[in-house]
N, C-alpha and C positions, 0 to 999 in steps of 0.2 A: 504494500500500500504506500502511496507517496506521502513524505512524511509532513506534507503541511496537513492533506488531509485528514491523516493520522492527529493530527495538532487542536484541528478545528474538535474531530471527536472528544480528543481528550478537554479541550477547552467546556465543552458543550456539558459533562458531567460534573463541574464541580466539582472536583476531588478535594478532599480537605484531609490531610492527615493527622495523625494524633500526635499528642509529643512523642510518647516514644519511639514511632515510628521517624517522625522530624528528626531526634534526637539520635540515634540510629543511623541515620540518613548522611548527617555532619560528620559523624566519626568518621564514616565509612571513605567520604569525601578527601578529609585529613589525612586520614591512614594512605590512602590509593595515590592522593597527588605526591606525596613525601618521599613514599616508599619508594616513585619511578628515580628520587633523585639519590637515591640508596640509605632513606633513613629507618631503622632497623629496628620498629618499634613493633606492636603486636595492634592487631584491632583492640582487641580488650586492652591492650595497655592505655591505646589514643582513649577508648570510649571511658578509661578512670579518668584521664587527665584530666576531660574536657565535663564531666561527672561533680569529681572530687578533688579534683587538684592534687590527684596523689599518683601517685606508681608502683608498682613492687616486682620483683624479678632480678633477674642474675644478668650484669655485663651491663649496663644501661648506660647513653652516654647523655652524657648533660645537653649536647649539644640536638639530639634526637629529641630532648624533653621542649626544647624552647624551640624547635621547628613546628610542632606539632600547637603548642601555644600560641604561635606568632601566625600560624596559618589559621588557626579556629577565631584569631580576630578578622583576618582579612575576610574571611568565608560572612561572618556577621557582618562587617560593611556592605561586604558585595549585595547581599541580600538586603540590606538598607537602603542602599545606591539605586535596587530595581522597585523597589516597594516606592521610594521618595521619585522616581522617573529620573535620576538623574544623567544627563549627557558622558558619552564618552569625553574625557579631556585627559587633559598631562597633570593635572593635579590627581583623579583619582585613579591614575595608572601612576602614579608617584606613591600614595599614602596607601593601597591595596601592599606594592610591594616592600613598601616599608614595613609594615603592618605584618609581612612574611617573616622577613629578616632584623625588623630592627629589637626582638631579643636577643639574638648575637651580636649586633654593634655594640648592644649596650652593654653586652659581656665582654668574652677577652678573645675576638673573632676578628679577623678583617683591619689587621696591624699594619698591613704594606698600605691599604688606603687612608686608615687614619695618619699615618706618619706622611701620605699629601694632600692632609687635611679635608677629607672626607667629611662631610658633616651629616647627619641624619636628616632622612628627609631629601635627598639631592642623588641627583643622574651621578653616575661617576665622576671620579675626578681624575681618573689614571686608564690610560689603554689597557683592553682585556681582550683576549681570546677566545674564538667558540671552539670545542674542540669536537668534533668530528667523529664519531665513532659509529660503526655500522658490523653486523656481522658479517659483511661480506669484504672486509678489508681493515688494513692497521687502521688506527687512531691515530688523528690526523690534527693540524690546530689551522684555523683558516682566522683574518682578521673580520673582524664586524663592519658593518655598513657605518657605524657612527663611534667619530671619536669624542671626546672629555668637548672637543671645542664645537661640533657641529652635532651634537646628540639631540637640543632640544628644539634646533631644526627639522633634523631626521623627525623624530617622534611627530611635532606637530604636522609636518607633512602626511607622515602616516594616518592621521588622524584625519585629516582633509581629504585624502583619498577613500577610506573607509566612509564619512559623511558624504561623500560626493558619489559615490556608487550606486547603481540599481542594481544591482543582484542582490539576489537574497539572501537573508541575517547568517543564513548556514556558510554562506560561500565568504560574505565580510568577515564573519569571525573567523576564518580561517584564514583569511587574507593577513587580518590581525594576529593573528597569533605567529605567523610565521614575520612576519614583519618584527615584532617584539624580539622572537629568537635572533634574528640576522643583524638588528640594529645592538642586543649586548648594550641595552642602555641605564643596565643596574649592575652594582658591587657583584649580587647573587640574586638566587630565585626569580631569573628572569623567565626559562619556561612555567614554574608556577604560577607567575604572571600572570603568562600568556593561557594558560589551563583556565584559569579563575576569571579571564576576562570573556574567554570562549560563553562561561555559561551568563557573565553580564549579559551577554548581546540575546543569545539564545533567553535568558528568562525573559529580559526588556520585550519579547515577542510571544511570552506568553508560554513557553516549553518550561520544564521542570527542571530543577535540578541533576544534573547525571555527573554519575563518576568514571572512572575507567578502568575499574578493577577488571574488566574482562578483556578487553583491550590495550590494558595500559602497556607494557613494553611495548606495542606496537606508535604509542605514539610521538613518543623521541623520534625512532628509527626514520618514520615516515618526515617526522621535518627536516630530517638528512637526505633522503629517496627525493624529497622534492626538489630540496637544491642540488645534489648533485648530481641525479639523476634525470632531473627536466622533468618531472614525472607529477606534471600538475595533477591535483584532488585527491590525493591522498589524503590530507586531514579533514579534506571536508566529507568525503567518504566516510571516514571513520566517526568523525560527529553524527551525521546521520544515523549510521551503525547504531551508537549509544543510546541516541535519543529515541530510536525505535526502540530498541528493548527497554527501556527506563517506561515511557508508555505505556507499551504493552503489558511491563509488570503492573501498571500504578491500574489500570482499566482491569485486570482484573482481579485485583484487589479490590477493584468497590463491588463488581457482581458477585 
């Protein structure tokens, strides 16, 4: 079925979920986006944190606990941002991934930036690297589209182009999202970002929240497949993917 009209169905019932099932939903969110970037937490360990502010287990790194925290703030924004209708801009692709990462600036993380005065809240301040990796060849480092001095050009362009587009919410956010990767216009947590901004566009249109536990390794890979390999719609394929099963589970759940 095509998935707007998929979209309209699901629009058309009213789905309301319960907290637990909301609740449930975030974790799951948390745990899926983190873990593609290799943080090595457990669903039940995310679903304490975000609970009880607590954890328990063998080997845990401090650093897996304030990724998981700094992400379940931005995910609350995000979800603020769509409820409030607010606009794509450079302020809330700033504060979403502050919001990711800024419990490790404020920890003892990200010392080569502070030492060129890096301040919270800001595009980088020092050239960074995307590094390349695919299973079908070494790991690779390519430079980004946007440096320290032309990033928050880059970015507002992107953003102009994404506003200025007729194609549909599925094909911009993806436009977006690999835009985010290629421009490297944060410290870190830039494809989380770019994840978390995917479902801005997609909710601001009325689709639900989805995560990518079933998909997810596939979705680094494919923003590699697309640049290197020319190999347009891969992520927007793959969002589709999601957002049909995400559907299909939520519809029948209310019958």
């Amino acid at each position: 079925m095509d998935i707007f009209i998929l979209l309209d169905k699901y629009k058309s019932q009213n789905i309301v979920l319960n907290l637990e099932q909301e609740r449930d939903l975030l974790a799951q969110y948390i745990y899926s986006t983190n873990r593609l970037e290799g943080n090595n937490l457990t669903l039940v360990q995310t679903q304490s944190i975000i609970d009880n502010d607590t954890i328990s287990g063998d080997k845990i790194k401090v650093k897996d606990i304030l990724e998981q925290k700094g992400t379940y703030k931005a995910l609350i924004k995000m979800l603020k941002a769509v409820i409030n209708k607010e606009s794509l801009s450079i302020e809330l692709i700033k504060e979403l991934n502050w919001l990711i990462v800024g419990n490790l600036f404020q920890d003892d993380y990200y010392f080569s930036y502070k030492e060129r005065g890096q301040k919270y809240g800001d595009f980088k301040v020092k050239n960074n690297r995307i590094m390349i990796t695919s299973s079908k060849s070494k790991s690779e480092f390519i430079e980004p589209y946007s440096s320290p001095e032309n990033v928050i050009k880059n970015i507002q362009l992107l953003i102009n182009q994404f506003e200025n587009s007729d194609k549909n919410v599925i094909e911009k956010a993806s436009f977006l999202a690999q835009g985010i990767w290629l421009n490297q216009p944060f410290i870190d947590g830039n494809k989380r970002t770019a994840r978390l901004l995917i479902n801005f566009m997609t909710m601001s249109k009325g689709f639900p929240l989805f995560t990518y536990e079933s998909k997810g390794a596939l979705f680094n890979e494919m923003l590699v497949s697309q640049y290197t390999e020319c190999q347009s719609g891969l992520i927007k394929n793959l969002i589709t993917e999601c957002l049909q099963v995400r559907i299909k589970e939520l519809l029948d759940l209310n019958n």
